[in-house]
C-alpha positions as semicolon CSV with decimal commas, in nm:
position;residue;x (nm);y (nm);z (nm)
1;X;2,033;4,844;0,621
2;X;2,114;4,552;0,786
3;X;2,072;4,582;1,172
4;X;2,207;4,353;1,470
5;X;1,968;4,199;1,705
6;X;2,025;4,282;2,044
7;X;1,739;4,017;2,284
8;X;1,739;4,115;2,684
9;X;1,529;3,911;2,922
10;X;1,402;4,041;3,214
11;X;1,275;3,755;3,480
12;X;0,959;3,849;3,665
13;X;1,041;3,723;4,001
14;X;1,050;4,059;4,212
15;X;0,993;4,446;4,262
16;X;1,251;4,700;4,023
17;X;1,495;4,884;4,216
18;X;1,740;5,151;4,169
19;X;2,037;4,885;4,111
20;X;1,764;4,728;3,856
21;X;1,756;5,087;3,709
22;X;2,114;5,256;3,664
23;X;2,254;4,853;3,565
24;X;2,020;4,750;3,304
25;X;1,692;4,944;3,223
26;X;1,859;5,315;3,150
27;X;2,132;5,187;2,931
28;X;1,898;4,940;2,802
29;X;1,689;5,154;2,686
30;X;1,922;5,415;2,578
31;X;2,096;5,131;2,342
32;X;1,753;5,084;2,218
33;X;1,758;5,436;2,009
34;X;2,039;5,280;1,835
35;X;1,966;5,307;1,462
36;X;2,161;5,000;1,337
37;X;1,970;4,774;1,656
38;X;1,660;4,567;1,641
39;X;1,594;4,517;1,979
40;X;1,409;4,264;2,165
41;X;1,252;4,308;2,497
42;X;1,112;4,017;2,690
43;X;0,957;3,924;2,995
44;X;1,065;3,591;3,117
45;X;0,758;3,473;3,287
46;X;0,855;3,111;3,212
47;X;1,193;3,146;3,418
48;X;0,990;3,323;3,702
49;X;0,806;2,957;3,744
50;X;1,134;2,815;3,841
51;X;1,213;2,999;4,167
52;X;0,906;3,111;4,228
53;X;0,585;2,960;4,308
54;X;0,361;3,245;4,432
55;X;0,110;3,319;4,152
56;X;-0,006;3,662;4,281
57;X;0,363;3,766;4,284
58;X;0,476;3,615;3,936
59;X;0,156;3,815;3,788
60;X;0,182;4,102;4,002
61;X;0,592;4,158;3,931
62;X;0,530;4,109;3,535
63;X;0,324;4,405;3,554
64;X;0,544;4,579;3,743
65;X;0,861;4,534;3,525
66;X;0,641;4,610;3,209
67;X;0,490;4,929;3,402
68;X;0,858;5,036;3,465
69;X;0,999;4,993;3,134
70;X;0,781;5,186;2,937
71;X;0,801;5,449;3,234
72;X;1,151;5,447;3,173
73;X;1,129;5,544;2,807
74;X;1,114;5,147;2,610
75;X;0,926;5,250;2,300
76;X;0,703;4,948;2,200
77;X;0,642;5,078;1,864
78;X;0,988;5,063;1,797
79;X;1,175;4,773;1,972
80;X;0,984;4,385;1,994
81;X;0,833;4,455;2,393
82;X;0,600;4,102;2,454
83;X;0,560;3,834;2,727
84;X;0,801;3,496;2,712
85;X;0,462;3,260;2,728
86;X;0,291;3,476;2,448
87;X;0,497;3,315;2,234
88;X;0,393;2,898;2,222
89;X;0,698;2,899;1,973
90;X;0,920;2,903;2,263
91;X;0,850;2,591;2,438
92;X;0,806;2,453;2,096
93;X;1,158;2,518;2,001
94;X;1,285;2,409;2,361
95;X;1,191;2,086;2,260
96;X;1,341;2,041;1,945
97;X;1,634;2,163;2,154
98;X;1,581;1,910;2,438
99;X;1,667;1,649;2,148
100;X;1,951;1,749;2,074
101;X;2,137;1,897;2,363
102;X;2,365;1,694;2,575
103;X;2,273;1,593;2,961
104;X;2,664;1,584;3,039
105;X;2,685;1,985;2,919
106;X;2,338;2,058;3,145
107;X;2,542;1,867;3,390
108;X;2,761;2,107;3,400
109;X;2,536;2,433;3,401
110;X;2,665;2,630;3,732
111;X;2,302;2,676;3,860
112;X;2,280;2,306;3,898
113;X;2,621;2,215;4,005
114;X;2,587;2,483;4,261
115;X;2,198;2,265;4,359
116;X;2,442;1,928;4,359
117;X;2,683;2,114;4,539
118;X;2,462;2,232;4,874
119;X;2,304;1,948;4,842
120;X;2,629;1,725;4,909
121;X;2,758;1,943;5,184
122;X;2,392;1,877;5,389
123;X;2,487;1,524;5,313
124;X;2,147;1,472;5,099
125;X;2,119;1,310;4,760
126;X;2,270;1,511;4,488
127;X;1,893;1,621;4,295
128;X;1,738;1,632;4,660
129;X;1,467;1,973;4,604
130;X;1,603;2,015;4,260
131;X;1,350;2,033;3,936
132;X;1,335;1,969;3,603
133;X;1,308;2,293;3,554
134;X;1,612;2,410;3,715
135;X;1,814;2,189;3,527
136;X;1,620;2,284;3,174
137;X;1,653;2,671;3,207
138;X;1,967;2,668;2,999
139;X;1,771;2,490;2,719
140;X;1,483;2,727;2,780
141;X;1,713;3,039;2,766
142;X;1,833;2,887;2,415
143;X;1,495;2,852;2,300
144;X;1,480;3,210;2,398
145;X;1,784;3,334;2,190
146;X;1,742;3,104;1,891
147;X;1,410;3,156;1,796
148;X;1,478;3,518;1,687
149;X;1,797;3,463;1,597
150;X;1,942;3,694;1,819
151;X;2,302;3,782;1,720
152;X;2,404;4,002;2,026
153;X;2,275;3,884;2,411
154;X;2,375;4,109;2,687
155;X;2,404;3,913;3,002
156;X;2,609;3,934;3,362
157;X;2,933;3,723;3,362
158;X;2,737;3,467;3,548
159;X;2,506;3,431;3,240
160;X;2,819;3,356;3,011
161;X;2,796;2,973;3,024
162;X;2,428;3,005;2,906
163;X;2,487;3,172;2,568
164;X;2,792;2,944;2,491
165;X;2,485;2,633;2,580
166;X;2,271;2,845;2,301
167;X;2,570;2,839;2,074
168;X;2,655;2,499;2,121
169;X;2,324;2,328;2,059
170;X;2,193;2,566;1,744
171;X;2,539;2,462;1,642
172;X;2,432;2,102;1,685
173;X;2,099;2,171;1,533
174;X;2,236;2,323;1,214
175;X;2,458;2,010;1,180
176;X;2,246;1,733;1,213
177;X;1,909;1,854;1,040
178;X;2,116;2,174;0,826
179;X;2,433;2,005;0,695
180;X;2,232;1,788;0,411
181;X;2,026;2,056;0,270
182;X;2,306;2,351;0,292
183;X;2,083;2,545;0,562
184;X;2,194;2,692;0,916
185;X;1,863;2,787;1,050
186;X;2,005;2,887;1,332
187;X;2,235;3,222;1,380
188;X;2,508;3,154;1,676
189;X;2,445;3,453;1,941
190;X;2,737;3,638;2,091
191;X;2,805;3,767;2,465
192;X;2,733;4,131;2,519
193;X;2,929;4,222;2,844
194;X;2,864;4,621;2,955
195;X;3,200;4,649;3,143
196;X;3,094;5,011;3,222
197;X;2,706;4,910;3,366
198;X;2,676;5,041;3,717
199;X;2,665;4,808;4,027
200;X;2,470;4,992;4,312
201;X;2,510;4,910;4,650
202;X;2,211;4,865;4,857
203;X;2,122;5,038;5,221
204;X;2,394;4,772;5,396
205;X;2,694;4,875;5,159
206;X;2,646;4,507;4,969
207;X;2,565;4,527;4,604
208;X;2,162;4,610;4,586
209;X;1,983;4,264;4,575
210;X;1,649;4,115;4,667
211;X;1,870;3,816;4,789
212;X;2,015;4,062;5,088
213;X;1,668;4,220;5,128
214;X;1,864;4,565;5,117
215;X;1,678;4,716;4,809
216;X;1,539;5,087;4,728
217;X;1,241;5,002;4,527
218;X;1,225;5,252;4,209
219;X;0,880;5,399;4,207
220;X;0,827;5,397;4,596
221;X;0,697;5,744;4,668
222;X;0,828;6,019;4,721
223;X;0,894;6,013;5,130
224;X;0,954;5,653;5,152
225;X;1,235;5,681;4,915
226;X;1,328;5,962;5,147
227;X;1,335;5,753;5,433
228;X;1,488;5,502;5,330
229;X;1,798;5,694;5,225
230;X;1,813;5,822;5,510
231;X;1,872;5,483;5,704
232;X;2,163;5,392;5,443
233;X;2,427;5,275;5,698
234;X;2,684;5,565;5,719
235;X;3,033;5,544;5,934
236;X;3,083;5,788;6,262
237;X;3,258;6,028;6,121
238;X;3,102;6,367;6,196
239;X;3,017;6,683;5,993
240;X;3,348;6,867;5,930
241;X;3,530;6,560;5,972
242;X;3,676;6,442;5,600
243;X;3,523;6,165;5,440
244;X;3,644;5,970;5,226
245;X;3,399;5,938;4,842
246;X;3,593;5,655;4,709
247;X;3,504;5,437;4,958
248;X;3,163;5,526;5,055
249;X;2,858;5,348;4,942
250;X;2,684;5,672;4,964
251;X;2,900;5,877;4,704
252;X;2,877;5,551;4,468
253;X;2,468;5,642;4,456
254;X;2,489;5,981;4,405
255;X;2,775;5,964;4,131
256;X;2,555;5,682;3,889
257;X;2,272;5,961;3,924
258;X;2,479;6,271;3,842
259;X;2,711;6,472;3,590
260;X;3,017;6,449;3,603
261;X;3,034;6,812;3,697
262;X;2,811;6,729;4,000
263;X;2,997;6,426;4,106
264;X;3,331;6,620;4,109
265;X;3,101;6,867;4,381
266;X;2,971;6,622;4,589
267;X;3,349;6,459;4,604
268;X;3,488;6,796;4,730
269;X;3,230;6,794;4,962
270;X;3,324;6,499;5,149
271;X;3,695;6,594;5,113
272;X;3,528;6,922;5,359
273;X;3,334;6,773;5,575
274;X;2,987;6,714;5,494
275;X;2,760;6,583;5,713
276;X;2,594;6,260;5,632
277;X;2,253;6,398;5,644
278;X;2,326;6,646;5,434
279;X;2,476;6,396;5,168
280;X;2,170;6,205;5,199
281;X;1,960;6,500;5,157
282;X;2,147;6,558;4,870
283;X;2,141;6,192;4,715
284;X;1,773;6,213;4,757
285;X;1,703;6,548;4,609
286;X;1,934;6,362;4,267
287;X;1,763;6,063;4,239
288;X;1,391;6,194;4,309
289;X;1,521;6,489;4,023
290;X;1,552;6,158;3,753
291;X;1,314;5,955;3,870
292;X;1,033;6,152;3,963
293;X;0,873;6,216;3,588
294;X;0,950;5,842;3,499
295;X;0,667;5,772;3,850
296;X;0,418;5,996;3,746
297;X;0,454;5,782;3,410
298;X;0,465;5,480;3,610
299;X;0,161;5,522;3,861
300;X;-0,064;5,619;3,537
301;X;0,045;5,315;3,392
302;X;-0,020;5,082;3,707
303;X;-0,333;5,205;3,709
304;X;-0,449;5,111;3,390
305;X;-0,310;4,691;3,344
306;X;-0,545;4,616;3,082
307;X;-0,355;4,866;2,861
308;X;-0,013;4,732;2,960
309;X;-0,149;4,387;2,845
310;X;-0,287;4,502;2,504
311;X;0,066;4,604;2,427
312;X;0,235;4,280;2,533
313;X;-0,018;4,075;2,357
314;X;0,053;4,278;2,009
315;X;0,384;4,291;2,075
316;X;0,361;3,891;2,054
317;X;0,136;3,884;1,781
318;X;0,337;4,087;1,586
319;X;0,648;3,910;1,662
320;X;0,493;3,575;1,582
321;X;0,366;3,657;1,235
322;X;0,713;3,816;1,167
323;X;0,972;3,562;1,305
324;X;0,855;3,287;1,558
325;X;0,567;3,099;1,302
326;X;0,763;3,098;1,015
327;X;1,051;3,003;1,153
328;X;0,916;2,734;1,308
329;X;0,723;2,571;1,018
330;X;1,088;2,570;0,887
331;X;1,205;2,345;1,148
332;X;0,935;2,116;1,190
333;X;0,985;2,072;0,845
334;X;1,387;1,999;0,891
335;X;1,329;1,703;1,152
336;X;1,059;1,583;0,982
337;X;0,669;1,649;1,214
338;X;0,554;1,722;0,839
339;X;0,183;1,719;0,636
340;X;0,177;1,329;0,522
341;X;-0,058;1,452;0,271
342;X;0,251;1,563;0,086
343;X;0,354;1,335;-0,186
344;X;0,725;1,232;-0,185
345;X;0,941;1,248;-0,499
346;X;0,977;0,902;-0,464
347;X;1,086;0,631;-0,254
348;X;1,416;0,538;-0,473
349;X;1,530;0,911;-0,428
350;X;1,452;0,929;-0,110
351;X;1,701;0,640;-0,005
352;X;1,951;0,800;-0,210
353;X;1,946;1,074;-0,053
354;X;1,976;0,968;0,271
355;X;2,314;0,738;0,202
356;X;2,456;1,033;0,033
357;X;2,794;1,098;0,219
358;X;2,832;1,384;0,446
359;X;3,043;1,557;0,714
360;X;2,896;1,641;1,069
361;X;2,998;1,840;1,309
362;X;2,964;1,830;1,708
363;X;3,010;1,817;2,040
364;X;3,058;1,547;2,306
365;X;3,017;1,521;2,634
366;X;3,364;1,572;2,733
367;X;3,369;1,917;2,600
368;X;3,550;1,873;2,285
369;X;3,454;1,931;1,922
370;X;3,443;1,604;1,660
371;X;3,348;1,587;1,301
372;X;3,271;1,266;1,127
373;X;3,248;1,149;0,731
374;X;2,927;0,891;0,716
375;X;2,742;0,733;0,418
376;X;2,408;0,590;0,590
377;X;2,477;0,444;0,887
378;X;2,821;0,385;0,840
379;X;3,152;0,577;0,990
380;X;3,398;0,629;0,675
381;X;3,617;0,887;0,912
382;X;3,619;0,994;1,258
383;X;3,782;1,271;1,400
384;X;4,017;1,357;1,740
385;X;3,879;1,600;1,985
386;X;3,931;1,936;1,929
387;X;3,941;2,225;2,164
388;X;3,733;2,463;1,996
389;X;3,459;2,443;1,697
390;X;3,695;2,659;1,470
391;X;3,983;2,392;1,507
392;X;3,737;2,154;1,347
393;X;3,569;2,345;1,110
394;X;3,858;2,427;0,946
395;X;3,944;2,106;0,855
396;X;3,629;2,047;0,753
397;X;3,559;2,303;0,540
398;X;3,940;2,239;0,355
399;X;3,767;1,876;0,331
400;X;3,468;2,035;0,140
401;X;3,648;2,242;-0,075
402;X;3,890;1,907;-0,206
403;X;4,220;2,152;-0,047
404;X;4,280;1,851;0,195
405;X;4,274;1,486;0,110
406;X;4,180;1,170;0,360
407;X;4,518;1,045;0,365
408;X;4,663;1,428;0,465
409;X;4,470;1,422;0,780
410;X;4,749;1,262;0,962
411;X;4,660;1,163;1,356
412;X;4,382;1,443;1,305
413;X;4,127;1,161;1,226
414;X;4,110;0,759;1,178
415;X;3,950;0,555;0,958
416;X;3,651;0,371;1,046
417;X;3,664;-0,028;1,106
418;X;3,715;-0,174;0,773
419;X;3,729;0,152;0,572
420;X;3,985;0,213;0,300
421;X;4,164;0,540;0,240
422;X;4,045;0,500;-0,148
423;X;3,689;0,419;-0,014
424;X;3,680;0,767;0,221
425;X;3,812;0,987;-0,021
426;X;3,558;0,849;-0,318
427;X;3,305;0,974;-0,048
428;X;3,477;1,283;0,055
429;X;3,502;1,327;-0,344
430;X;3,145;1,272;-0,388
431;X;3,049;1,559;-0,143
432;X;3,278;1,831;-0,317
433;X;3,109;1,757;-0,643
434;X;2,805;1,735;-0,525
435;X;2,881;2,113;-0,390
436;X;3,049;2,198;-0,728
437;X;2,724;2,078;-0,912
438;X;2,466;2,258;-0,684
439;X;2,688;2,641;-0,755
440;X;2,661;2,557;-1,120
441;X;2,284;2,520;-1,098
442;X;2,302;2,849;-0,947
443;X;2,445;2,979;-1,185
């Protein structure tokens, strides 16, 4: 059975919380039981170097997050669970990616613009504070995604622009070093946006978020996490006095924690009166209910790191003898870092090979999608700008199949400088027999 591969990322940069919990890890790890899903499970220690540069925290968070995970039910014997740096495959890949990506798209990544942006309204120079890194993590994330092939990523909308980046240079990838040899090596990944994934708000009534320093850390013990619900900022309203549920911060914490059944209760309740310290009490005695088997789980597994990082390191051993090696022996072979030992068929072929018409696809910096007929180094036909990659791919794939001739393409592409319809469509013929030829082989 073929299954979908689902890849989440989980940046080491901080301490889990409940938001953390009821938005990503419990129906992450419920989706994870899914029969049809290979799931993959990383920590992304890599993207923790960018905003952080505090060793002790970087280490002492990736422990954390793993800890919490597999306290929260993650199953590394039956989803990929492994480090981002245990796999040298990764940066690898980024680079191959680096080649081929455009500066004017990670001009445009919304991270950076946002840098550029600050940056202009303090009046300093546009990259003023801003790294390398910063302005790489898009190609990074790709690396990420690509190297397994990932066909579903769930992200926030925020993360959107990312996974279109990942599409966009695999896409180039498969065209440049792909098109001759009839390969894609690289699957296109998809958006996976949980409409329905709960956004907590923190003690302050703002969404929960280490940037607002209004948090409720998941495995704090038991009478901290008493304590601190109890200083969740409340209105004056006073017991017996009706409150309203839909617009209390306090009713939105207890209802991602109960039943339906128990969420319908607690709503009556404030329609009667309750007392905030008795909803408290109550929204403590809920969560501590859920939570408090996964922190047993969790403190035994704090206390014992070195088994935590046996089970990253296979998970990344595994992994890499599965997917990441051979994969990438494949595409070190594609752009050519190959053994010179290896005799080539011969010089003559090789040459012939390599003026052998063909059709690429890609992407400029303006944003639009072009497709070109070469032979060598030479244009035969060049392409408008399209507005999306399906615009130009079907054209180019009538093109392949001989449906559409040169001279039918209209204002949808020109002729290169000196070129003659007759000339572009012998080479536009050449490619669909030379498709034609390679299915009867098959055969």
């Amino acid at each position: 059975m073929s299954r979908t591969r689902v890849l989440t990322g989980i940046t080491t940069s901080g301490t889990p919380h409940l938001g953390n919990y009821a938005g990503a890890i419990r129906p992450a790890v419920a989706a994870s039981r899914a029969a049809d899903v290979e799931s993959f499970y990383f920590l992304a220690d890599y993207h923790a170097l960018i905003k952080v540069q505090d060793p002790a925290r970087v280490q002492r968070s990736t422990l954390e997050i793993a800890a919490t995970w597999l306290a929260c039910g993650l199953e590394p014997d039956k989803v990929w669970f492994y480090r981002q740096s245990d796999i040298p495959e990764t940066t690898e890949l980024m680079w191959l990616l680096t080649c081929v990506a455009g500066k004017g798209i990670l001009n445009r990544a919304h991270a950076y613009k946002a840098a550029v942006d600050k940056n202009r309204e303090a009046g300093e120079d546009d990259d003023a504070a801003v790294t390398a890194g910063l302005f790489m993590y898009p190609v990074l994330m790709a690396a990420d995604i690509l190297l397994f092939n990932a066909n579903k990523v769930p992200v926030g909308r925020d993360q959107i622009q990312h996974i279109e980046m990942a599409r966009d240079f695999g896409q180039r990838f498969n065209h440049l070093y792909g098109e001759a040899v009839g390969r894609e090596y690289f699957v296109l990944p998809e958006v996976h946006i949980e409409e329905q994934v709960a956004t907590l708000p923190g003690l302050d009534g703002r969404k929960m978020s280490k940037s607002y320093d209004n948090t409720i850390p998941l495995f704090v013990p038991r009478e901290q996490l008493r304590k601190l619900i109890a200083g969740i900022v409340t209105d004056s309203r006073a017991p017996g006095e009706p409150k309203d549920a839909a617009g209390s911060h306090l009713f939105q914490l207890y209802q991602a924690f109960s039943t339906d059944a128990e969420a319908a209760a607690m709503r009556q309740a404030f329609a009667d009166g309750i007392g905030w310290g008795d909803a408290k009490q109550a929204l403590f005695e809920r969560i501590d209910a859920e939570i408090a088997p996964q922190r047993e789980k969790y403190e035994a597994l704090m206390a014992r790191p070195a088994d935590i990082e046996d089970i990253l390191r296979d998970g990344a051993r595994r992994l890499r003898v599965q997917y990441a090696t051979p994969l990438m022996a494949e595409l070190r072979e594609a752009v050519g870092l190959r053994n010179l030992a290896a005799v080539p068929v011969t010089a003559a072929k090789a040459v012939e090979k390599a003026s052998l018409p063909v059709i690429k696809q890609y992407r400029e910096t303006d944003g639009r999608f072009y497709f070109k007929l070469t032979e060598g180094d030479r244009v035969l036909l060049q392409s408008v700008g399209f507005a999306s990659p399906r615009e130009a791919g079907e054209l180019i794939g009538a093109l392949k199949a001989g449906t559409l001739s040169v001279s039918a393409l209209d204002a949808q592409a020109a002729l290169g400088d000196g070129v003659a319809v007759d000339e572009a469509q012998a080479a536009l013929d050449a490619i669909v027999q030379a498709a034609k030829d390679k299915e009867a082989a098959k055969a």
